[in-house]
Every structure is written in C-alpha cells, then in structure tokens.
PyMOL Python script that loads the backbone (N, CA, C, O; Angstrom):
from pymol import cmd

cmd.read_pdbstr("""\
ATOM      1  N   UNK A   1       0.847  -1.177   0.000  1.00  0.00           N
ATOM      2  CA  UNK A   1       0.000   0.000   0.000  1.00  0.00           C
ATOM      3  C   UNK A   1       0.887   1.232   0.000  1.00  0.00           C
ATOM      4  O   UNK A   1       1.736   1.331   0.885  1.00  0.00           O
ATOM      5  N   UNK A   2       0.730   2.384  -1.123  1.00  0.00           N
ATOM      6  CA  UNK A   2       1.441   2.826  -0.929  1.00  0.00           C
ATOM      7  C   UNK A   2       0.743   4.355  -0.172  1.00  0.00           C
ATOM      8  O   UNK A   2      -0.439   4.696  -0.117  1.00  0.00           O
ATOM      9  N   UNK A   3       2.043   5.100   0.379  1.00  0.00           N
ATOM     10  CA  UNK A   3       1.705   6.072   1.569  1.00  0.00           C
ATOM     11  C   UNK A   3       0.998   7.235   1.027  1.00  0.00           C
ATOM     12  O   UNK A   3       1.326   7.746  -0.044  1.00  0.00           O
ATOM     13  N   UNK A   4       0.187   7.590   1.635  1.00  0.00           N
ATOM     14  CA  UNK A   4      -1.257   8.953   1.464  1.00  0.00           C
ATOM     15  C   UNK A   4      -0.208   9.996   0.977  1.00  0.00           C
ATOM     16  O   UNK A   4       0.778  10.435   1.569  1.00  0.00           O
ATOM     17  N   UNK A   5      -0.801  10.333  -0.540  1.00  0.00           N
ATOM     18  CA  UNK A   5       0.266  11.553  -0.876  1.00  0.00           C
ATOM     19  C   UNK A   5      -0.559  13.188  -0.303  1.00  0.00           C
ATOM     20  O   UNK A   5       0.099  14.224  -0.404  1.00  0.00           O
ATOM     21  N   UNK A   6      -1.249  13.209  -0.029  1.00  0.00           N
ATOM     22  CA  UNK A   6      -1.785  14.021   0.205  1.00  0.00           C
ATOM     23  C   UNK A   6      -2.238  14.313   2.198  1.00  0.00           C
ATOM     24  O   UNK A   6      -2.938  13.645   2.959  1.00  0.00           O
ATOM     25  N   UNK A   7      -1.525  15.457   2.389  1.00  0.00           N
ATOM     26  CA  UNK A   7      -1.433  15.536   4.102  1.00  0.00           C
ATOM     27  C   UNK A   7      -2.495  15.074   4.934  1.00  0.00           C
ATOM     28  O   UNK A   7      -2.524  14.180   5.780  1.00  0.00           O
ATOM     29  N   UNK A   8      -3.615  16.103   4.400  1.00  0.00           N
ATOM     30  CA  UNK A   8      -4.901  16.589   4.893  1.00  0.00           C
ATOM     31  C   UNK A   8      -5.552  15.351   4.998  1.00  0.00           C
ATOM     32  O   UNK A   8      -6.161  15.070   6.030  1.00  0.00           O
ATOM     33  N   UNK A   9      -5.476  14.338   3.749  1.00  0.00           N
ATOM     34  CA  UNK A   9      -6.577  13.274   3.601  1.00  0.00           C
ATOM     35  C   UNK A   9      -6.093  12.396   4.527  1.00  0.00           C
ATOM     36  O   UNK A   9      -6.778  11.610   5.181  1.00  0.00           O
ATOM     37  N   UNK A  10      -4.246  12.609   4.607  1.00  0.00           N
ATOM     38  CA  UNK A  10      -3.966  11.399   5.618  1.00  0.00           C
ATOM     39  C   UNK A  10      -4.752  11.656   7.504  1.00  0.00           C
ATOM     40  O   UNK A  10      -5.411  10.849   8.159  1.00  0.00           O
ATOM     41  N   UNK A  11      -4.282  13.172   7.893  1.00  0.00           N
ATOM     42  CA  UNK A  11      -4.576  13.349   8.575  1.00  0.00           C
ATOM     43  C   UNK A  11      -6.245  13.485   9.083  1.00  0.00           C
ATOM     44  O   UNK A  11      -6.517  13.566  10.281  1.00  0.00           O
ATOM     45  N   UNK A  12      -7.015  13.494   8.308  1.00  0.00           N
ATOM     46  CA  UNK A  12      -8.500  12.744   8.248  1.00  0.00           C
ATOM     47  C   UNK A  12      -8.949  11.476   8.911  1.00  0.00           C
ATOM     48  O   UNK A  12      -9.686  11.091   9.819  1.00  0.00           O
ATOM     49  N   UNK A  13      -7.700  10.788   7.513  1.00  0.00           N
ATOM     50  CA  UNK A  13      -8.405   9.305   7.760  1.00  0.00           C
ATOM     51  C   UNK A  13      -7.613   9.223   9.194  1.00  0.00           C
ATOM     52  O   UNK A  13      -8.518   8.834   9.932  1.00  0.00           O
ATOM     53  N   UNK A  14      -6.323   9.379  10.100  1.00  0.00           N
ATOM     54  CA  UNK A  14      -5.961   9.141  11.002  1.00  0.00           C
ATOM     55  C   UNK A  14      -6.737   9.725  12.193  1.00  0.00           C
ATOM     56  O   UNK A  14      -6.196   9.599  13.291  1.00  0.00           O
ATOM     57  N   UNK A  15      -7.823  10.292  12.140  1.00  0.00           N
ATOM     58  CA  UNK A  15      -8.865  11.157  12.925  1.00  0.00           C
ATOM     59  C   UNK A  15      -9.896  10.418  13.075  1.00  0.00           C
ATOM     60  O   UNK A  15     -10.254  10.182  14.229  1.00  0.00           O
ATOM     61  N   UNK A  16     -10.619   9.878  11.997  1.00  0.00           N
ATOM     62  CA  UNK A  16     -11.575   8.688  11.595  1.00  0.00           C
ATOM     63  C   UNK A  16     -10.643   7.572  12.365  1.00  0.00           C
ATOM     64  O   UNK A  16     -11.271   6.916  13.196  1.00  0.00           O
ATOM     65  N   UNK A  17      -9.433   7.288  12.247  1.00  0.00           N
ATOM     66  CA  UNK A  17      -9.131   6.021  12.099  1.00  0.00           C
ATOM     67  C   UNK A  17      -9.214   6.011  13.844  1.00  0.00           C
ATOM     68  O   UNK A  17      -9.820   5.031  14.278  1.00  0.00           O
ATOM     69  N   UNK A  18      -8.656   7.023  14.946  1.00  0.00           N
ATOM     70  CA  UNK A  18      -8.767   6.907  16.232  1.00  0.00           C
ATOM     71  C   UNK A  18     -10.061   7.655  16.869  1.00  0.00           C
ATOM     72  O   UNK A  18     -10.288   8.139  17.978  1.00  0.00           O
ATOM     73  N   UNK A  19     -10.491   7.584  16.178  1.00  0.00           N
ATOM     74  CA  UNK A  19     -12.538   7.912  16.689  1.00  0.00           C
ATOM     75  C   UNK A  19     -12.768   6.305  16.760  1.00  0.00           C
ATOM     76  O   UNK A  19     -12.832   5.845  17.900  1.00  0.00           O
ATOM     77  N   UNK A  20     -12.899   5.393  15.673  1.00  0.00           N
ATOM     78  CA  UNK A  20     -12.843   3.875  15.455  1.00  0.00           C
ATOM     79  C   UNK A  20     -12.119   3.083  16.444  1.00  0.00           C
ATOM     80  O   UNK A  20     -12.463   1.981  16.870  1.00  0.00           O
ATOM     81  N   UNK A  21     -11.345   3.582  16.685  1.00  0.00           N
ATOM     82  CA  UNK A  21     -10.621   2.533  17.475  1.00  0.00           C
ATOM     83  C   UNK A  21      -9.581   1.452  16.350  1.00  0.00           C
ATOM     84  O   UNK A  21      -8.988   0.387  16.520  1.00  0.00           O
ATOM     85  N   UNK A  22      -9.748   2.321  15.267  1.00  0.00           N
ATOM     86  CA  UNK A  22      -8.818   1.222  14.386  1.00  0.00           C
ATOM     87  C   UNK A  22      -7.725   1.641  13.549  1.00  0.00           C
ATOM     88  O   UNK A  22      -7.630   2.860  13.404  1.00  0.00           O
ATOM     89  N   UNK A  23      -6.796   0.849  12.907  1.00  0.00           N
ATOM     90  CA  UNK A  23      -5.205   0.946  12.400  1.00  0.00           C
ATOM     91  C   UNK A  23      -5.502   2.789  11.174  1.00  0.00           C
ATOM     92  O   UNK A  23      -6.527   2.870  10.498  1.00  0.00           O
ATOM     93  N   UNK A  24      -5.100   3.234  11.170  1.00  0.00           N
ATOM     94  CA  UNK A  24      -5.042   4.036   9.808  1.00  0.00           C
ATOM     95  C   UNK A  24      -5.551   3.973   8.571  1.00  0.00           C
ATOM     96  O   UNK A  24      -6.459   4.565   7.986  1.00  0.00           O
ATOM     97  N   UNK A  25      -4.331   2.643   8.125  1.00  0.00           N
ATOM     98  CA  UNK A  25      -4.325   1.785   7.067  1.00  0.00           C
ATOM     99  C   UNK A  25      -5.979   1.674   6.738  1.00  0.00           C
ATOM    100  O   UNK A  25      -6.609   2.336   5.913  1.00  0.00           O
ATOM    101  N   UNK A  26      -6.399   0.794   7.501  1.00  0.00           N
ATOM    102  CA  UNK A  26      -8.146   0.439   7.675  1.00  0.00           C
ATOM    103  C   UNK A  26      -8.904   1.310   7.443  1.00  0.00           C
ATOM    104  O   UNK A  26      -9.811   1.238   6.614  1.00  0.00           O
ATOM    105  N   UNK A  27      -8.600   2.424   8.261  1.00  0.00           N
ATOM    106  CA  UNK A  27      -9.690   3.682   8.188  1.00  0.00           C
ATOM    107  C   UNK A  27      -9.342   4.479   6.590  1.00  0.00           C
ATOM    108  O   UNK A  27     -10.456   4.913   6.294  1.00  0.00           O
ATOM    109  N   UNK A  28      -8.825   4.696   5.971  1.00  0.00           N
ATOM    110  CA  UNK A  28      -8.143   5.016   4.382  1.00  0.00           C
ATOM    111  C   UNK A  28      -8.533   4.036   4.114  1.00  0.00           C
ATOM    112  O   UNK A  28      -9.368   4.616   3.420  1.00  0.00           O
ATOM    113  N   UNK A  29      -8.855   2.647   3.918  1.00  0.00           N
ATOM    114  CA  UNK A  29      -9.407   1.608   2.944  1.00  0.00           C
ATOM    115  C   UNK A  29     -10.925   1.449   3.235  1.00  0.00           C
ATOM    116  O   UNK A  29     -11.591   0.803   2.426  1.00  0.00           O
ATOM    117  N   UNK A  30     -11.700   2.149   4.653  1.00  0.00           N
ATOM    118  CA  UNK A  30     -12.837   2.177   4.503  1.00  0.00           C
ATOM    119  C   UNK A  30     -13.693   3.195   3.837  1.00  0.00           C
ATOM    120  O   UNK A  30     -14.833   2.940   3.450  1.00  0.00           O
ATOM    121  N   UNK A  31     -13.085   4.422   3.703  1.00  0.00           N
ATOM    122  CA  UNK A  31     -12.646   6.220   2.944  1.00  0.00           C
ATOM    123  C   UNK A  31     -13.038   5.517   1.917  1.00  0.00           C
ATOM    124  O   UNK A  31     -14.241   5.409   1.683  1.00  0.00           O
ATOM    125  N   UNK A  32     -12.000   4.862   1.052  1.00  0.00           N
ATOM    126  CA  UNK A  32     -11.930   4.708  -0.646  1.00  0.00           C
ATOM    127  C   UNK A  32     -12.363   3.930  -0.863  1.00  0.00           C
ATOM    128  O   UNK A  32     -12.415   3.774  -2.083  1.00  0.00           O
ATOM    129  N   UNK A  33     -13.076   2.714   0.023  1.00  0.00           N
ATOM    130  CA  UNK A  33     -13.864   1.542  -0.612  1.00  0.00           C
ATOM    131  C   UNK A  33     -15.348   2.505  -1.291  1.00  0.00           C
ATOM    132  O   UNK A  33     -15.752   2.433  -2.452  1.00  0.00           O
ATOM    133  N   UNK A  34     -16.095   3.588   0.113  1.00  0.00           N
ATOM    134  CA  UNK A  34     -16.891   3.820   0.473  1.00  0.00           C
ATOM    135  C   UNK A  34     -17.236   5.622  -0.843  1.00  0.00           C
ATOM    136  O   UNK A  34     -18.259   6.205  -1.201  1.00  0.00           O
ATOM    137  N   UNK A  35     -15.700   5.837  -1.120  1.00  0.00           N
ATOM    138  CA  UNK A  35     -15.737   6.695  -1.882  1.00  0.00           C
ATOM    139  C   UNK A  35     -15.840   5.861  -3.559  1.00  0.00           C
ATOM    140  O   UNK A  35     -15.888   6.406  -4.661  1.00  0.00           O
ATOM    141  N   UNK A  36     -15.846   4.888  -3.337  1.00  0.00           N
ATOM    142  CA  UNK A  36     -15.664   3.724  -4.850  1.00  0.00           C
ATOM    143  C   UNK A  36     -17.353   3.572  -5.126  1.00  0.00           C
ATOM    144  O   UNK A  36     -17.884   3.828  -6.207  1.00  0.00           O
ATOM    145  N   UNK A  37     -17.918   3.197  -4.162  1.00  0.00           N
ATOM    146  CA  UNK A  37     -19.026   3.049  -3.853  1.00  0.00           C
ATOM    147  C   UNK A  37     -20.134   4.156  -4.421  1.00  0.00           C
ATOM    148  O   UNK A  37     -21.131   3.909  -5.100  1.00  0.00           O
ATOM    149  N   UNK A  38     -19.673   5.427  -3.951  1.00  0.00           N
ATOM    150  CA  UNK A  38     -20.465   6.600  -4.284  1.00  0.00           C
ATOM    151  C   UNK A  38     -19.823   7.038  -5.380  1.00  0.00           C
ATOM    152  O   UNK A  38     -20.538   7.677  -6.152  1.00  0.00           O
ATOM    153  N   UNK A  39     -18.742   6.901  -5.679  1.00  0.00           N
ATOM    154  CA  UNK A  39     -18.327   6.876  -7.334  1.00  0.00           C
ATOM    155  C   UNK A  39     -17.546   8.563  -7.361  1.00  0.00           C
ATOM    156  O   UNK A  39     -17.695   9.409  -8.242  1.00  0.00           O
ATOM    157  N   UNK A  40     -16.819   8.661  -6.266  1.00  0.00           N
ATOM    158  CA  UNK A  40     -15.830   9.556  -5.849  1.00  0.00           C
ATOM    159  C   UNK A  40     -14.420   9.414  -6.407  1.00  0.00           C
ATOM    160  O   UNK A  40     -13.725   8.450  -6.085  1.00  0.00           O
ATOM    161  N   UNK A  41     -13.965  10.412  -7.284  1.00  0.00           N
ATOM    162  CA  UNK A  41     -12.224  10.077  -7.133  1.00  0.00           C
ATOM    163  C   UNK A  41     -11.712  10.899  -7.122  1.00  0.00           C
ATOM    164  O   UNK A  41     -10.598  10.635  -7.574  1.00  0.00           O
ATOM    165  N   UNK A  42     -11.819  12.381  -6.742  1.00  0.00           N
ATOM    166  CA  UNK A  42     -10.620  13.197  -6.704  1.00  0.00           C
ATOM    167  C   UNK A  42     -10.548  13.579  -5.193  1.00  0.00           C
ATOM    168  O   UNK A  42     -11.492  13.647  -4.406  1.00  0.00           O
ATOM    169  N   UNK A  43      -9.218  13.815  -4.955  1.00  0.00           N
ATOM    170  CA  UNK A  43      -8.846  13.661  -3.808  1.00  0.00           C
ATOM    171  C   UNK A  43      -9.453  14.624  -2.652  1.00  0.00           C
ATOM    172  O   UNK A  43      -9.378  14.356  -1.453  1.00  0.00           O
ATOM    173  N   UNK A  44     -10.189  16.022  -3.297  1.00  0.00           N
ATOM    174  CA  UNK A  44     -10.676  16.530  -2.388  1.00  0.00           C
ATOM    175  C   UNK A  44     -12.439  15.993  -1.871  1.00  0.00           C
ATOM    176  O   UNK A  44     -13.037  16.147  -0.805  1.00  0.00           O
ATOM    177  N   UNK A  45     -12.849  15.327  -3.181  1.00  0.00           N
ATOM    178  CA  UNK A  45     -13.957  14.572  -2.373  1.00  0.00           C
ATOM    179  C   UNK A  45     -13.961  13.433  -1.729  1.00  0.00           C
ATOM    180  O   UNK A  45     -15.003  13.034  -1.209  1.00  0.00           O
ATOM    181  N   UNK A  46     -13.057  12.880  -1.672  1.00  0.00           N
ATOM    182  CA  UNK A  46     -12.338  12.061  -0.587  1.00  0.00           C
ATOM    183  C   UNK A  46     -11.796  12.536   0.507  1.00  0.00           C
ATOM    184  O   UNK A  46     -11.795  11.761   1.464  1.00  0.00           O
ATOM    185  N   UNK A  47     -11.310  13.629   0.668  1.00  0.00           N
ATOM    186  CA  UNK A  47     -11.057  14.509   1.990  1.00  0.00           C
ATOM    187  C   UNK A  47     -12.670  14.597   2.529  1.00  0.00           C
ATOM    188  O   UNK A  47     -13.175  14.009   3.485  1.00  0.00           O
ATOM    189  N   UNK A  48     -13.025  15.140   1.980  1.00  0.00           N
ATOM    190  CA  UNK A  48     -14.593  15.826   2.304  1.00  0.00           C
ATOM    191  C   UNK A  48     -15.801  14.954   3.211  1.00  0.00           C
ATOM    192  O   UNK A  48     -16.633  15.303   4.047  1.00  0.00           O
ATOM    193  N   UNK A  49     -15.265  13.053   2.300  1.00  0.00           N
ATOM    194  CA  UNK A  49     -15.973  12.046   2.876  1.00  0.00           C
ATOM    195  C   UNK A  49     -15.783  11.548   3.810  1.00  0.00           C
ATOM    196  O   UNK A  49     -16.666  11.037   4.500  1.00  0.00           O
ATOM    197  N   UNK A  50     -13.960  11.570   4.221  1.00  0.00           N
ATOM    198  CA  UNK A  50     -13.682  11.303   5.452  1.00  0.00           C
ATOM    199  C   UNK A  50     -14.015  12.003   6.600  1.00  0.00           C
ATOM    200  O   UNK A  50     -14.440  11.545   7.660  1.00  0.00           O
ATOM    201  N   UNK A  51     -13.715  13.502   6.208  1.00  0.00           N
ATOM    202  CA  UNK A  51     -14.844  13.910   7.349  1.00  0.00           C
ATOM    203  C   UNK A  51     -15.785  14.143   7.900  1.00  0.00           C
ATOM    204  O   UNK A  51     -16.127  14.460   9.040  1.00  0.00           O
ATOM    205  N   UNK A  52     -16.381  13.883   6.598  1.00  0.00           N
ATOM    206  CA  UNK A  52     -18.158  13.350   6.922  1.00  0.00           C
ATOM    207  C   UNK A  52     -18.374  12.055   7.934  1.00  0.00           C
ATOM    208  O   UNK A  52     -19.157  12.078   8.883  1.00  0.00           O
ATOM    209  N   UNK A  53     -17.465  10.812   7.536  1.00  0.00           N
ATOM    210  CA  UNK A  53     -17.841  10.027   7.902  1.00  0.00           C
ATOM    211  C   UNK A  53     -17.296  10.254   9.724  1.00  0.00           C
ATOM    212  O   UNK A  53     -17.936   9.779  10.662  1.00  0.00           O
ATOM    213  N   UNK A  54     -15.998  11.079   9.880  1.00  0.00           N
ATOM    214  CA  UNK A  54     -15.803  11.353  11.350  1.00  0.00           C
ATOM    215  C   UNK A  54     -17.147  11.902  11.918  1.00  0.00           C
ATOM    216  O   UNK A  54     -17.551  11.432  12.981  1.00  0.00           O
ATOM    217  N   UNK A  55     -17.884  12.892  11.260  1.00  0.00           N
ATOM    218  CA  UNK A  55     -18.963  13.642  11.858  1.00  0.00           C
ATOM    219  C   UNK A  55     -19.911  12.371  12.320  1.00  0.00           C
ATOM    220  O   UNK A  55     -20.364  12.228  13.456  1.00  0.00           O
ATOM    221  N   UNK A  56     -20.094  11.578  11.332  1.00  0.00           N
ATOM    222  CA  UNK A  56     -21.127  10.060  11.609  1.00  0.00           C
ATOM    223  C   UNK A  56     -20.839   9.709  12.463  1.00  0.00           C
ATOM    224  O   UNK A  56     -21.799   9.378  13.158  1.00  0.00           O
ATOM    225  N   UNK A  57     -19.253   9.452  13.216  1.00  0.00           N
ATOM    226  CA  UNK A  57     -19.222   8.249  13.695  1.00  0.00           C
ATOM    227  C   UNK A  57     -19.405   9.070  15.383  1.00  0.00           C
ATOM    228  O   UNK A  57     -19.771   8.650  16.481  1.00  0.00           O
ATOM    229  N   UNK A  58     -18.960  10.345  14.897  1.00  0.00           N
ATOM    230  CA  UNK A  58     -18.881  10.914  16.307  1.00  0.00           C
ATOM    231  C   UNK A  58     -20.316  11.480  17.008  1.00  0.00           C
ATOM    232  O   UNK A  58     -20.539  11.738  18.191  1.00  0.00           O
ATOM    233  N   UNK A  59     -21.013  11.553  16.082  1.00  0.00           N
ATOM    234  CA  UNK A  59     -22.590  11.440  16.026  1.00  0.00           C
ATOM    235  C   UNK A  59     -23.247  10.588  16.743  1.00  0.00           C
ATOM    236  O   UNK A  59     -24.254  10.889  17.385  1.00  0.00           O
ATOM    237  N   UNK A  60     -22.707   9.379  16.695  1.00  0.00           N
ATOM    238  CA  UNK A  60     -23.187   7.849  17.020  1.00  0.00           C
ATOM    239  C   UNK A  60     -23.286   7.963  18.269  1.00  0.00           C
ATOM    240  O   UNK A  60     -24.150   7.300  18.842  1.00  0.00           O
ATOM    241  N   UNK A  61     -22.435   8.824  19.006  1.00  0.00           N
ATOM    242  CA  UNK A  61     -22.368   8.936  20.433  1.00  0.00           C
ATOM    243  C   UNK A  61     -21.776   6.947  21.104  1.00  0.00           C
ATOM    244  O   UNK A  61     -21.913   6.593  22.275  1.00  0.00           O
ATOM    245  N   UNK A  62     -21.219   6.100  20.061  1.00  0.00           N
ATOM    246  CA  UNK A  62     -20.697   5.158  20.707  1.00  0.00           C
ATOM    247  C   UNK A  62     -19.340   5.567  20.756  1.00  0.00           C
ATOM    248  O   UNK A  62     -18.921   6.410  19.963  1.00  0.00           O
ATOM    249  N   UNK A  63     -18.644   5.067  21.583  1.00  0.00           N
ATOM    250  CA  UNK A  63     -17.028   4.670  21.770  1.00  0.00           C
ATOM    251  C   UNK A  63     -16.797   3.776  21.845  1.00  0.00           C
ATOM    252  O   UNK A  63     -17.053   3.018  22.781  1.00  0.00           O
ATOM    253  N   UNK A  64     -16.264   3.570  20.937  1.00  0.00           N
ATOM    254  CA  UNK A  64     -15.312   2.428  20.076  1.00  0.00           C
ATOM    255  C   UNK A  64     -15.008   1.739  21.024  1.00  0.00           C
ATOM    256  O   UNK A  64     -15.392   0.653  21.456  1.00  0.00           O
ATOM    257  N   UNK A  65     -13.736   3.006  21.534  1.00  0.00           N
ATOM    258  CA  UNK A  65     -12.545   2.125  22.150  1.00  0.00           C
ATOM    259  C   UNK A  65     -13.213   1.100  22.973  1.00  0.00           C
ATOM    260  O   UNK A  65     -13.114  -0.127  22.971  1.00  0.00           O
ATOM    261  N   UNK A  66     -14.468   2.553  24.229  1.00  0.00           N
ATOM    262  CA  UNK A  66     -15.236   1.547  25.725  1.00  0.00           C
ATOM    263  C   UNK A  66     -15.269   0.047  24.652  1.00  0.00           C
ATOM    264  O   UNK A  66     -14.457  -0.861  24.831  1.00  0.00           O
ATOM    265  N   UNK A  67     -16.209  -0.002  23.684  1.00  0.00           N
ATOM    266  CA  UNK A  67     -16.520  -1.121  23.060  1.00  0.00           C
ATOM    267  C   UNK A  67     -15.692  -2.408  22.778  1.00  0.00           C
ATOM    268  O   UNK A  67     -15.780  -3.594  23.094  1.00  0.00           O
ATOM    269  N   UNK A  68     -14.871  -1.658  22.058  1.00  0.00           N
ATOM    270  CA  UNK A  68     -13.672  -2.859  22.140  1.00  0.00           C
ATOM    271  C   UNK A  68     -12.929  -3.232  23.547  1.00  0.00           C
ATOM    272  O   UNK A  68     -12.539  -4.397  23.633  1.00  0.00           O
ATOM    273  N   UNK A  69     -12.664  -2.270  24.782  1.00  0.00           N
ATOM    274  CA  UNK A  69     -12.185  -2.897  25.786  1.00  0.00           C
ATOM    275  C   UNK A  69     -13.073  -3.783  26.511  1.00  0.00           C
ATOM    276  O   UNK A  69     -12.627  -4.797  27.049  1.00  0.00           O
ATOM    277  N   UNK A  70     -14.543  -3.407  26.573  1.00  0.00           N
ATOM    278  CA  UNK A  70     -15.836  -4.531  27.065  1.00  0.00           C
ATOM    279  C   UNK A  70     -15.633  -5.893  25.949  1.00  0.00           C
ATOM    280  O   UNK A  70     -15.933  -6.897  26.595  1.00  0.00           O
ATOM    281  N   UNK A  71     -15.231  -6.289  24.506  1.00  0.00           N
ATOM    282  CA  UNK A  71     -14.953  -6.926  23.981  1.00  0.00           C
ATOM    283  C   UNK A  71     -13.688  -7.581  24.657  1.00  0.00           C
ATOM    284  O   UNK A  71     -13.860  -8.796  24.562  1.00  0.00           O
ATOM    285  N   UNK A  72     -12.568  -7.340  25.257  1.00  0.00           N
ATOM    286  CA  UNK A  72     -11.581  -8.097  25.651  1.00  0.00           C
ATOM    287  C   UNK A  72     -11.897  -8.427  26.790  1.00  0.00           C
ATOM    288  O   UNK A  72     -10.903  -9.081  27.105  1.00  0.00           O
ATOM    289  N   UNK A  73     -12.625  -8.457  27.729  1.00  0.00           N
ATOM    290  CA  UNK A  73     -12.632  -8.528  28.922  1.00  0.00           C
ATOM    291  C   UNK A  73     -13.369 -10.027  28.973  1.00  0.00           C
ATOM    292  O   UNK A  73     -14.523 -10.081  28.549  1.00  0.00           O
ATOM    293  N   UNK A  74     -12.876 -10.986  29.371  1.00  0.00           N
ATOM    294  CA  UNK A  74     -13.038 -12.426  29.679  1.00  0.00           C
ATOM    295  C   UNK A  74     -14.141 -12.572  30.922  1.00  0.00           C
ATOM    296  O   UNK A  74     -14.029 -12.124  32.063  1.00  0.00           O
ATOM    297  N   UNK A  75     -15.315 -13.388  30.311  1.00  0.00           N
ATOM    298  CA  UNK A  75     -16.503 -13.886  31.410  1.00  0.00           C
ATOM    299  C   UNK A  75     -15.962 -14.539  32.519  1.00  0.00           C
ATOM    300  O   UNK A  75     -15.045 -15.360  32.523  1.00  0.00           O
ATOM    301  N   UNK A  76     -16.902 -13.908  33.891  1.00  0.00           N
ATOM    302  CA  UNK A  76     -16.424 -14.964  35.056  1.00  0.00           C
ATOM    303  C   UNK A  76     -16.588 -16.015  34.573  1.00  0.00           C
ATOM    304  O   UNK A  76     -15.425 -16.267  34.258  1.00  0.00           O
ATOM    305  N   UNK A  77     -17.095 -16.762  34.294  1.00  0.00           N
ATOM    306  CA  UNK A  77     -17.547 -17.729  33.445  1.00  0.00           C
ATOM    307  C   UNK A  77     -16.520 -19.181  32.992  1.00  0.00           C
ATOM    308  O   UNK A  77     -16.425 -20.358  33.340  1.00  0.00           O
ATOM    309  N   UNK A  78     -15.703 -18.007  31.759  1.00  0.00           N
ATOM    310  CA  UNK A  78     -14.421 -18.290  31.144  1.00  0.00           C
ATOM    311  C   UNK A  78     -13.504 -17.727  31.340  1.00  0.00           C
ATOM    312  O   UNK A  78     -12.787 -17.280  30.444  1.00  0.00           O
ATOM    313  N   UNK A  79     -13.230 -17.566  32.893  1.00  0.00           N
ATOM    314  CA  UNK A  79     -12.015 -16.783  33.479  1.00  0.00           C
ATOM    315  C   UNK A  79     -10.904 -18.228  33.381  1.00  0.00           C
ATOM    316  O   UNK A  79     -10.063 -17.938  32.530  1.00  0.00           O
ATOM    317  N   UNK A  80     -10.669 -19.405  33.848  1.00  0.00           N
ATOM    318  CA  UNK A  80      -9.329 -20.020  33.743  1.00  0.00           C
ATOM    319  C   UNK A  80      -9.903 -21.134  32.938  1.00  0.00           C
ATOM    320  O   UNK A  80      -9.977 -22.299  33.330  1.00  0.00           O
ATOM    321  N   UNK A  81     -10.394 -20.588  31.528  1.00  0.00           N
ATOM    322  CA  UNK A  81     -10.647 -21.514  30.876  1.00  0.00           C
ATOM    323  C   UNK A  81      -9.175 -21.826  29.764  1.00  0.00           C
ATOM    324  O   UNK A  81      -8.662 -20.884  29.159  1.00  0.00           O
ATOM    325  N   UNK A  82      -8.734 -23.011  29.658  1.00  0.00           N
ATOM    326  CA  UNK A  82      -7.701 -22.857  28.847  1.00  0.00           C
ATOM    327  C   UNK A  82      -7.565 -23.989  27.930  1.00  0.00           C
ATOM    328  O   UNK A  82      -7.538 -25.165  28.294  1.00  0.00           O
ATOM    329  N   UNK A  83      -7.462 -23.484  26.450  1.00  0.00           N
ATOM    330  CA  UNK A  83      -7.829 -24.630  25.555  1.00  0.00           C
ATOM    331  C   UNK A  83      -6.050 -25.508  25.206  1.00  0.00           C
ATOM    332  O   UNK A  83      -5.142 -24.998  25.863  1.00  0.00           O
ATOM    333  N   UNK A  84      -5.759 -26.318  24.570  1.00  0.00           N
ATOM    334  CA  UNK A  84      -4.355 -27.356  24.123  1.00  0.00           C
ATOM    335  C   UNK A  84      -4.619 -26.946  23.153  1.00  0.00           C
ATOM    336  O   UNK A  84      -5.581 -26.676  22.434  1.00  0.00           O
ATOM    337  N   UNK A  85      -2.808 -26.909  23.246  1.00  0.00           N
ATOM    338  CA  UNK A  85      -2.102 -26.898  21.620  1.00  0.00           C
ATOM    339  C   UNK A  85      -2.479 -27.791  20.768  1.00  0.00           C
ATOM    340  O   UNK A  85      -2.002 -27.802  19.633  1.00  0.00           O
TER     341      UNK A  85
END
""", "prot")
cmd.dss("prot")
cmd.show_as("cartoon", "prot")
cmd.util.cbc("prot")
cmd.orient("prot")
C-alpha cells in the first residue's frame, strides 16, 4: 500500500481512524472503498468524505474504544478456561 500523498486526507483518515478505534491503514481503505461506492475520485472529495464520515461516527455517540475494551474482557464464566495446543 502505498503512503497517502496528500497531508490533509492522511490526517482525516488518522482522525476517523482513532474515533474507530482502528489501524489508519483500515480507516483510508474504509474512505476509498466507500468513496468507490459513491463513485468519488478526486482527492478533495475524498477529503470531504472522510470527514463526513468522522462527523457520523462521532454522532453515534458510541465509543469504540469503551466497546472494544468490554470486547476483551473475559466472562467470570471463562475466566481459567484454557484450551491445548
């Protein structure tokens, strides 16, 4: 993959990408899937979408991150559960 030539769009998707809770990389391949989709290609309407989609996500009023750390957190349940190699 090669690196975001353009500052602004990187620094977007890296805005999107830690609102998400996820890698960069990811958040720029969800941008341009989503800009492929709506049939977007120049780079400033791709800026434009990423920060639309930050406005969405920050809209949502969820957090990611809370989300994903309630995702790691192991049931009393299956606290010393341990499976073999």
């Amino acid at each position: 993959m090669s690196p975001p030539s353009d500052r602004a769009y990187a620094t977007a998707c890296g805005r999107l990408a830690s609102a998400l809770g996820i890698s960069q990389a990811s958040a720029r391949r969800q941008v341009d899937l989503r800009a492929l989709r709506e049939g977007m290609r120049s780079s400033d309407e791709k800026l434009a979408l990423a920060e639309r989609m930050l406005t969405e996500t920050e809209a949502s009023g969820v957090d990611r991150g809370d989300l994903l750390s309630r995702q790691l957190v192991s049931l009393a349940s299956e606290e010393y559960f341990m499976t073999e190699d």
